[in-house]
N, C-alpha and C positions, 0 to 999 in steps of 0.2 A: 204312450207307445205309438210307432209309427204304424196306421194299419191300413194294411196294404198286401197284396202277394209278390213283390219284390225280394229280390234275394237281400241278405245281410249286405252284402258291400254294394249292393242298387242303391235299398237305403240310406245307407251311408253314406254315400252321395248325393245324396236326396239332401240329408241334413246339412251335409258341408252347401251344399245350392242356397239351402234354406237361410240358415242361420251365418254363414260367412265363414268362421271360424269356430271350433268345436276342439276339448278335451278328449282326450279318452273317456274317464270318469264323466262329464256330459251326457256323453255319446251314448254309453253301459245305459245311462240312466233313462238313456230318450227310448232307446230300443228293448229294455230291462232282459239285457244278457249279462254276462259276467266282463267286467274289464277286459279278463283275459282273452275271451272270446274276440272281441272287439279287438283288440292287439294284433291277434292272428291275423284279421282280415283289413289291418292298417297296413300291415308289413307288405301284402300282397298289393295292395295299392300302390305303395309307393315305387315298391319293384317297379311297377308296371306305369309308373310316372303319371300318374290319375291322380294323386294328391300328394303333396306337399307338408313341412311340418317347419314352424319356426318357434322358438323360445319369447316367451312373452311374459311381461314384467307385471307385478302383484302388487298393488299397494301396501300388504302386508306378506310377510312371508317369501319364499323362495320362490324365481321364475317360473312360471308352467307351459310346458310343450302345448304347443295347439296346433290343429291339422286344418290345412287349406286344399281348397279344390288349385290342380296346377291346369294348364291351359287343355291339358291333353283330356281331364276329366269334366271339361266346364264342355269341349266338343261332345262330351258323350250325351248331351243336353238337345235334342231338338231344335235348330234352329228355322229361320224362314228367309235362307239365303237365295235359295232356290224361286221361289214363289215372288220374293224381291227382284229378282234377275228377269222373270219372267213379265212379271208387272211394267218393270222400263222398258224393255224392249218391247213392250206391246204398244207400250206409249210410244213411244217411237217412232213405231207402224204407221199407229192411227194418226199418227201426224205430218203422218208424209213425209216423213224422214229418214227413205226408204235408204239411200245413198250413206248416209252418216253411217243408220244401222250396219251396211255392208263394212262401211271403214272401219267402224267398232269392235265388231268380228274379228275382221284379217286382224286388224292390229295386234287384237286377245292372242289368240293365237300364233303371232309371229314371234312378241315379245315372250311367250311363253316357251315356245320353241329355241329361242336366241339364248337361254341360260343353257343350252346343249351342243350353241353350235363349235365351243372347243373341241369338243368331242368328237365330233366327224371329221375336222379337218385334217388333211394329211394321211386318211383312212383309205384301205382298198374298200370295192365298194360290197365285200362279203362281210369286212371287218364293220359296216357302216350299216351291213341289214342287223347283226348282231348289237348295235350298237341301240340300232333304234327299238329291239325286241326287251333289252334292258330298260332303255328309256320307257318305254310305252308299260311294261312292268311295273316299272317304279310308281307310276300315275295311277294307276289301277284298270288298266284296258284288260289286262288277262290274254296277252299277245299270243299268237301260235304261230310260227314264222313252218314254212314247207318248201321244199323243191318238188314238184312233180313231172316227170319226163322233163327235167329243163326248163321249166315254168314256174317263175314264185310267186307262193301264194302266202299271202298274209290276214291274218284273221281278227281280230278281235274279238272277243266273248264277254266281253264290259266295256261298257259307254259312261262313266261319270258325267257326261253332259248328254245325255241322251234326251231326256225332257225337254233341254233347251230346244236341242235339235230337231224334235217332232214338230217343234212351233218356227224356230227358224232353221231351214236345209241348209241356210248359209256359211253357219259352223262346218258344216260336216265341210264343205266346201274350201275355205278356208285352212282346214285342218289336213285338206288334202294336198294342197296344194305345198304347203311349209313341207310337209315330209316330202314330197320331190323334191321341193328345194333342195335341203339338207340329203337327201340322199344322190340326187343326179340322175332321178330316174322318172319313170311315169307311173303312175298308179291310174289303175283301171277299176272300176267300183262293181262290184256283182252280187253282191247284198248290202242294205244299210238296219241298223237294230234300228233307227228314226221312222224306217219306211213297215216294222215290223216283224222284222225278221229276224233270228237268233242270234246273227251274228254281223260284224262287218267286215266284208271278205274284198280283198282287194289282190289282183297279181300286179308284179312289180316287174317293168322293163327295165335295166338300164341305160340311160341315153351316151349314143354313141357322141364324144365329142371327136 
């Protein structure tokens, strides 16, 4: 038995991690719950597109279903993408590659921005702050878009790249400048979550063309 304080479908994960592919009947046996049980909390997996199931061929007898971890459940895994990310750009640093670093950055962030720039184009530019409170949504920023007396305020309340950012300001930099780009405006910086603060608060001018 698996022992551990993990929920049922943790473990279950666990084992599809462990062992690659797994039964039902396997599974009951690894955990000693009832198949059915097991069943239940298969179906919910897959809903939720965490594992996977293909038909697999028996030297004797009829094919048996076996369940796989799918890509979405192998992420619920720990990785050290982060810690990796940080490690090269450090190297980087230390090697006086300060210039590269910078171009690495913008790039990151241009081409990252460049899968949205359909999207603005051809937009008012109220149509283009909603545009970008979807976009930044989607990424996981936790956008809060405001007007106050005539003045927009934009917020963010999540950093996905926040760590990087404590170590390099360059991101945040970068990051800022692609959304004037794409929006036609200036952003002004009045808190950064990098520099510790709860949020990153930025108001937005339009630029007059």
């Amino acid at each position: 038995m698996l022992l551990n304080t993990k929920s049922t479908k943790e473990q279950i994960l666990s084992l599809l991690k462990v062992n690659g592919s797994m039964t039902i009947l396997e599974m009951a046996h690894e955990l000693e719950i009832t198949e059915m049980a097991v069943r239940r909390h298969i179906q919910t997996l897959e809903r939720d597109k965490l594992i996977r199931s293909e038909m697999k061929k028996q030297t004797m007898g009829r094919p048996s279903k076996v369940y796989q971890l799918a890509q979405q459940g192998e992420d619920y895994f720990p990785k050290k993408y982060k810690e990796f990310s940080l490690e090269l750009l450090q190297g980087l640093k230390e090697a006086g590659q300060e210039q590269l670093l910078q171009e690495i950055l913008v790039k990151n962030r241009e081409k990252h921005y460049e899968q949205y720039k359909s999207e603005f184009e051809g937009k008012t530019f109220s149509e283009k702050l909603n545009q970008l409170e979807k976009m930044q949504e989607h990424d996981g920023y936790m956008p809060k878009l405001e007007n106050q007396d005539g003045t927009i305020h934009f917020k963010e309340l999540n950093c996905p790249l926040v760590e990087v950012a404590k170590e390099f300001p360059q991101i945040c930099q970068a990051e800022r400048e692609s959304i004037e780009r794409f929006l036609g405006a200036e952003l002004t910086g009045i808190t950064s979550m990098a520099e510790g603060h709860s949020c990153c608060h930025y108001t937005i001018q339009e630029k007059n063309n």
